[in-house]
C-alpha positions as CSV (number, residue, x, y, z in Angstrom):
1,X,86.2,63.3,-60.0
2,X,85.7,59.4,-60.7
3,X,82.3,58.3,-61.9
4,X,81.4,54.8,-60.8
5,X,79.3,52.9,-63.1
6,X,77.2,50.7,-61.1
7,X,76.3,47.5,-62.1
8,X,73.1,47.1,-60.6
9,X,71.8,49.9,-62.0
10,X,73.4,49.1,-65.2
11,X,71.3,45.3,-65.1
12,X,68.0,47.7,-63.9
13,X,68.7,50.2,-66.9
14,X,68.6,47.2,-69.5
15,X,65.6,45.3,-68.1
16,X,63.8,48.6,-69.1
17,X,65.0,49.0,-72.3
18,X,64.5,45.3,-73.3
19,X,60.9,45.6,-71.4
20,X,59.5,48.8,-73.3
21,X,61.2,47.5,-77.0
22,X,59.9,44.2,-76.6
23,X,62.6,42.9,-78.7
24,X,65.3,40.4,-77.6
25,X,62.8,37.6,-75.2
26,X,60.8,38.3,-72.2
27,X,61.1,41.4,-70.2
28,X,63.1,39.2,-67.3
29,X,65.6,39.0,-69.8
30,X,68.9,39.4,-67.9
31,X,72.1,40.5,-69.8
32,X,75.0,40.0,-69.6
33,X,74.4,36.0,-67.7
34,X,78.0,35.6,-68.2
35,X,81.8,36.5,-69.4
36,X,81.6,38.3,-72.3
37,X,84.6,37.4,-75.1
38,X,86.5,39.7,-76.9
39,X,88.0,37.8,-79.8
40,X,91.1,39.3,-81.2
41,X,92.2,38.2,-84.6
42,X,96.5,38.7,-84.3
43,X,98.6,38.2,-81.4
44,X,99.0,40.0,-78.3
45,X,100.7,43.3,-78.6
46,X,99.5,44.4,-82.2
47,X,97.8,48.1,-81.9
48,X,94.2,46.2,-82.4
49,X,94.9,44.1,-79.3
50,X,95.8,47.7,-77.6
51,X,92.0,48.9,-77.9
52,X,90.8,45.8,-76.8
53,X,93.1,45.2,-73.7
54,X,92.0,48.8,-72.7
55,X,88.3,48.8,-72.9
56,X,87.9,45.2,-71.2
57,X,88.5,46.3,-67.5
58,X,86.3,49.9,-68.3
59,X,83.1,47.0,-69.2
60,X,83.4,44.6,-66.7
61,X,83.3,48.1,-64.4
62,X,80.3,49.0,-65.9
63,X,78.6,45.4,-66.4
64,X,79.9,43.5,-63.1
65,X,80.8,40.3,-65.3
66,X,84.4,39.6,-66.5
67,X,85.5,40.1,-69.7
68,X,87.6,37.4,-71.4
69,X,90.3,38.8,-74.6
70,X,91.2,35.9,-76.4
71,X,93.5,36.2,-79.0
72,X,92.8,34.0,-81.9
73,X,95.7,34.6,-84.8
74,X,96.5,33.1,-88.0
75,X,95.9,34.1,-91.9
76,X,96.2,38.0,-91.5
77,X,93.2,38.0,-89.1
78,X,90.9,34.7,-91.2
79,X,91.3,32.5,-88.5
80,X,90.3,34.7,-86.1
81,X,87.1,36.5,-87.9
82,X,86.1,32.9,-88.7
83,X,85.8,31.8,-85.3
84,X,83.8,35.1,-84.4
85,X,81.4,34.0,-87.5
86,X,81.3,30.5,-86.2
87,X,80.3,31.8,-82.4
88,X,76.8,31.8,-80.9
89,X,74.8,35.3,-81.4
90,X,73.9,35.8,-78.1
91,X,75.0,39.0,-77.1
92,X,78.3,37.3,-75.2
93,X,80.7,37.3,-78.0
94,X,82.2,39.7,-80.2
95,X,85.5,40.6,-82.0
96,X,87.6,43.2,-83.0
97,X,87.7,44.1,-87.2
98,X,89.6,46.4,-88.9
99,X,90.1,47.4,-92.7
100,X,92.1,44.5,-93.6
101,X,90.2,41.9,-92.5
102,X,86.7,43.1,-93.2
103,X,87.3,44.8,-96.5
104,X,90.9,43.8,-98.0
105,X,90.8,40.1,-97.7
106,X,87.7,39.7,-98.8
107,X,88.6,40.9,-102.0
108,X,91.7,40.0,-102.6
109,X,91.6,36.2,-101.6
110,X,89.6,33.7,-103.1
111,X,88.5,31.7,-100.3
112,X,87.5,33.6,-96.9
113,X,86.3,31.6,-94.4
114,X,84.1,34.5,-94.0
115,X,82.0,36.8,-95.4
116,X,81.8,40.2,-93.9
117,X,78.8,41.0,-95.0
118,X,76.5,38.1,-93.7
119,X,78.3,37.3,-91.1
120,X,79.0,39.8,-89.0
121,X,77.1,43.0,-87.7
122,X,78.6,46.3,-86.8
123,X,79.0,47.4,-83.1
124,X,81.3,50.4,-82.8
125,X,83.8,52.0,-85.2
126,X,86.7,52.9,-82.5
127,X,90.0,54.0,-83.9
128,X,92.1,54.9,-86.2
129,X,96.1,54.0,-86.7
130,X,98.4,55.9,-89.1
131,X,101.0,54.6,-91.8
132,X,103.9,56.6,-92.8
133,X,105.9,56.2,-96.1
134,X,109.4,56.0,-95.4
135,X,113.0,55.9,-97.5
136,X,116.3,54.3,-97.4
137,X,118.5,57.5,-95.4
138,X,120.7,57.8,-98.8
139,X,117.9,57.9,-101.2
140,X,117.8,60.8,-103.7
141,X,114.4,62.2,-102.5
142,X,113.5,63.5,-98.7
143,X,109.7,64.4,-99.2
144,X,107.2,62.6,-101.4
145,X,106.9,65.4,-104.3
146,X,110.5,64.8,-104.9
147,X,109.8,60.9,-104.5
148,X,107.0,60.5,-107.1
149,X,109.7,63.0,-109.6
150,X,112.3,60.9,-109.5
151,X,110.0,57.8,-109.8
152,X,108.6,59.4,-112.6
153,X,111.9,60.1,-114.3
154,X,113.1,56.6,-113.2
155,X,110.3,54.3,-114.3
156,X,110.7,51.1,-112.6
157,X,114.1,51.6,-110.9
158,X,112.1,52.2,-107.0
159,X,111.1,49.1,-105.0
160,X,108.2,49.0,-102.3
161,X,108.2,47.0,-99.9
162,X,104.8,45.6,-98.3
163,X,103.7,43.1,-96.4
164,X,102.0,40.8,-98.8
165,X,99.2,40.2,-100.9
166,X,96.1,41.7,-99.0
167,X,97.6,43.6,-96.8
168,X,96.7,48.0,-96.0
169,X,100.1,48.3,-97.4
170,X,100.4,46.8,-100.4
171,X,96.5,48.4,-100.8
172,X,97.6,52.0,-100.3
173,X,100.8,52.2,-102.2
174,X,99.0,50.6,-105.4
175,X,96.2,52.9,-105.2
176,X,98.7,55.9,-104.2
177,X,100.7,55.1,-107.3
178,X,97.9,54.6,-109.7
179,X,96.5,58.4,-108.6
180,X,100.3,59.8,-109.0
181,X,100.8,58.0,-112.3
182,X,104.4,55.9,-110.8
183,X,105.7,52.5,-111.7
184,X,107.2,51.6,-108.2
185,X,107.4,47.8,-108.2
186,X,106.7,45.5,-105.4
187,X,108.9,43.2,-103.2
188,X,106.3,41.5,-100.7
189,X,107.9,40.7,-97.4
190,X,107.0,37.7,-94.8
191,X,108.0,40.2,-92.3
192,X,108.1,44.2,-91.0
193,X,111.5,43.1,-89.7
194,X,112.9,41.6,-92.9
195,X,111.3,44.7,-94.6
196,X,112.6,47.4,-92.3
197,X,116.0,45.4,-92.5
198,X,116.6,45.6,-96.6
199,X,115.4,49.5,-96.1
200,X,117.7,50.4,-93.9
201,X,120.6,48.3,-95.9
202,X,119.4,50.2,-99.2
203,X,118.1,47.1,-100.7
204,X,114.5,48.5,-100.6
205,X,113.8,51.9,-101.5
206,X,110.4,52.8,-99.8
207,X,108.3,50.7,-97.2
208,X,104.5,51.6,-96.2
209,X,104.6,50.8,-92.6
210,X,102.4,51.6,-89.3
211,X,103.5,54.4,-87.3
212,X,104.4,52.3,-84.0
213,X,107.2,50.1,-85.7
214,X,109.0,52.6,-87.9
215,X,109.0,55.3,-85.5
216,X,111.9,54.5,-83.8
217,X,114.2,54.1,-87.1
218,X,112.6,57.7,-88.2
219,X,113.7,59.5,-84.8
220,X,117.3,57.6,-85.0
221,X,117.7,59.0,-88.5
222,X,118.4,55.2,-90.1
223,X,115.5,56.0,-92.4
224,X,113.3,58.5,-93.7
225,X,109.9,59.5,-93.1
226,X,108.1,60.8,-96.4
227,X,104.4,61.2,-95.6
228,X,101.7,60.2,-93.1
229,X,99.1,58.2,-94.7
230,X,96.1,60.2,-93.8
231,X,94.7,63.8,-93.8
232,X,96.1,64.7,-90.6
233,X,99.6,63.9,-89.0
234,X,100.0,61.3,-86.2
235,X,100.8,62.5,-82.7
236,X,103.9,60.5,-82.6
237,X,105.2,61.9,-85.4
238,X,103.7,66.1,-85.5
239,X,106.7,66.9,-88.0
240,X,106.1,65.0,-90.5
241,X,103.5,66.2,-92.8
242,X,100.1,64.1,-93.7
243,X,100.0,63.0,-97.2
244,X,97.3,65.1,-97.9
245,X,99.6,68.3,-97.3
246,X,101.8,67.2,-99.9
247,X,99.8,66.0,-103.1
248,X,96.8,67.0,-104.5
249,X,95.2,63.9,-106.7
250,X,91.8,64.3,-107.7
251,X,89.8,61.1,-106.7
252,X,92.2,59.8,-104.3
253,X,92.1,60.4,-100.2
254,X,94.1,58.5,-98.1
255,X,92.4,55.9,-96.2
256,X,93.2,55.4,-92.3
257,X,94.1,51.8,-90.7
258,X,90.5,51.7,-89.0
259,X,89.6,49.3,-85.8
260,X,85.9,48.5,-84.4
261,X,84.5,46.0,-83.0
262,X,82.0,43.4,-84.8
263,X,79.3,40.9,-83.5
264,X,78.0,37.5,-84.9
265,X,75.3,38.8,-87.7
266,X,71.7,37.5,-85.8
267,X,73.0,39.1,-82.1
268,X,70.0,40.5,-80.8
269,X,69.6,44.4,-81.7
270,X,68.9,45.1,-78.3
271,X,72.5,44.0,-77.1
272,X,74.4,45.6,-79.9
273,X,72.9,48.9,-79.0
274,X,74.1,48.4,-75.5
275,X,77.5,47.3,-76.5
276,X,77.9,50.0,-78.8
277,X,76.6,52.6,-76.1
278,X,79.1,51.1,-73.3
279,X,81.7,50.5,-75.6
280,X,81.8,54.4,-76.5
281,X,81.5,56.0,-73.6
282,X,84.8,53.4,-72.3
283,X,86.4,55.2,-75.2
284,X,85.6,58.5,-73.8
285,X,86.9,58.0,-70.2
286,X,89.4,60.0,-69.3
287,X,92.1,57.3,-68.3
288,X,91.8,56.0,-72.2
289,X,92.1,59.1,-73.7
290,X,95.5,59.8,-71.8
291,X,96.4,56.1,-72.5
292,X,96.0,56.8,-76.4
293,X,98.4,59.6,-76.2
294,X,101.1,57.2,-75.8
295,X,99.9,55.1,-78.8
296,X,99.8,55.8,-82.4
297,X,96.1,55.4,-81.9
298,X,93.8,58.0,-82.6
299,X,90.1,57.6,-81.4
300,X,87.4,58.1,-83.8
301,X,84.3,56.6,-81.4
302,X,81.5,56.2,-84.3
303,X,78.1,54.1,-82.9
304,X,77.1,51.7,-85.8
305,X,74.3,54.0,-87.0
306,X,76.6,57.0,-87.4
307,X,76.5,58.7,-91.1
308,X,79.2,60.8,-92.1
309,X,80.7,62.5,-95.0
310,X,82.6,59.4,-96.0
311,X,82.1,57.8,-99.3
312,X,80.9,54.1,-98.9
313,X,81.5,51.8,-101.7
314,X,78.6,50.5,-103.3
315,X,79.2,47.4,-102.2
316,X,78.6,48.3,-98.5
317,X,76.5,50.8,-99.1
318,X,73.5,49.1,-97.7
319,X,75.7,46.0,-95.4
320,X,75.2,46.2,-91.9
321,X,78.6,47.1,-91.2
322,X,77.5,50.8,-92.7
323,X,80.7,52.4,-90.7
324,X,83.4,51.8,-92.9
325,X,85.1,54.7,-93.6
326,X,85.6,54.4,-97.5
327,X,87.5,57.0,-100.1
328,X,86.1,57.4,-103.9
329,X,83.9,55.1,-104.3
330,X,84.8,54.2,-107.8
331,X,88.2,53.1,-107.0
332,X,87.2,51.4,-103.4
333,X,85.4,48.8,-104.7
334,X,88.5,46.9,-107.2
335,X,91.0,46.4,-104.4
């Protein structure tokens, strides 16, 4: 059975909450008074813009106003996140994040146009994407206990491959060979194509790469798959194991490529809560549940005052976007 959300009642529903709070104006505050915008901080058809694309239609249902996706790319997701910093705090405007541009870059770069923590305030943690660690076909290793042996008994002679300074890659292999103890050497890449390319041509030994672009080279048998980066395995890939079923390194926990949506820091509580609420229960509709069975997307819907197990590093410990999903704290925090 299909449940319409209507958007009268929707309007009626908010003018109660904003009249009992208080908060956000007068109680004849109406919101949304027009489009709301969805930035997107890398080009149409990335796995970020996937989530996005999806919930748009499921609010404008809910809300009765149109919902605008704008992709805004450029500098691994800066230009983007700058323009969502630079963009009035009413309520109309947010953006998707993710790990790399709200926790990577920052400290990795020395000028963000940015900062994650004053500018922006947390709406709703959505989902999760997985990396796998795959091999050239003919190396001499086809799991990763053999891999980190034969790195270990041939310091130096492996090469990663990642996709630059910054990047969930190149963050995950360092950290993942500084918990195994391997000297695996780094060749950053411009491109996953010019990566995947040398890999498959023996050139590059091992490549950290999301699930979506690899998977076809891993079911063809041109390369192979090692691990999942994560403590469970992807649904596009159920045979090969997570890496978490294959090592056991004391402080170390593989981290998952994370997306969620972020507001300009100073939008009124009053529509975050809202946003978060709508944006959640979009994520729990039926139709996008079967549509992120065909993705490499896993949902993790998490409201932006959801606590959890996860270690935070101390550093976001008490920032407003107090959803990131961080491993040992310790290590988190010198990226």
């Amino acid at each position: 059975m299909r449940h319409v959300f209507s958007p009268r009642l929707f309007q009626c529903l908010l003018g109660a909450v904003l009249a009992l709070s208080g908060a956000w104006g007068s109680a004849q505050t109406v919101w949304p008074t027009k489009p709301i915008k969805i930035i997107i901080p890398f080009p149409p058809g990335d796995s970020i813009d996937i989530t996005a694309r999806m919930i748009g239609p499921k609010l404008t249902e809910m809300w009765g106003q149109p919902v605008i996706v704008e992709n805004i790319a450029g500098g691994s997701g800066q230009v983007g996140m700058a323009a969502l910093a630079r963009a009035t705090p009413d309520g109309h405007t947010i953006g998707v994040g993710q790990a790399g541009n709200l926790v990577v870059i920052p400290h990795t770069f020395k000028k963000v146009p940015y900062d994650p923590l004053k500018n922006f305030v947390a709406v709703s943690l959505t989902t999760t994407n997985f990396q796998a660690i795959v091999a050239n076909h003919d190396a001499p290793f086809k799991n990763l206990s053999e891999m980190i042996a034969y790195a270990k008994a041939n310091p130096g002679k492996l090469s990663y491959g990642s996709s630059g300074a910054g990047t969930i890659s190149q963050q995950e292999m360092e950290l993942f060979k500084q918990a195994v103890g391997i000297d695996i050497p780094e060749i950053p890449y411009k491109s996953t194509a010019q990566a995947m390319t040398d890999l498959i041509g023996g050139t590059l030994s091992v490549f950290p790469v999301v699930v979506p672009l690899v998977a076809p080279h891993i079911q063809s048998g041109r390369v192979t798959a090692l691990a999942v980066i994560d403590s469970r395995r992807s649904q596009l890939l159920p045979d090969i194991p997570a890496i978490s079923e294959q090592v056991n390194v004391p402080g170390y926990a593989p981290t998952p490529v994370w997306y969620g949506f972020v507001a300009p820091n100073g939008t009124p509580a009053q529509a975050i809560s809202v946003l978060s609420g709508l944006i959640n229960a979009a994520m729990d509709t039926p139709d996008a549940k079967t549509r992120l069975v065909s993705t490499p997307l896993a949902a993790r819907p998490r409201t932006k005052d959801a606590r959890s197990n996860d270690c935070r590093c101390s550093a976001f410990r008490h920032a407003k976007i107090d959803w990131l999903p961080r491993r040992n704290c310790a290590s988190s925090c010198s990226l």
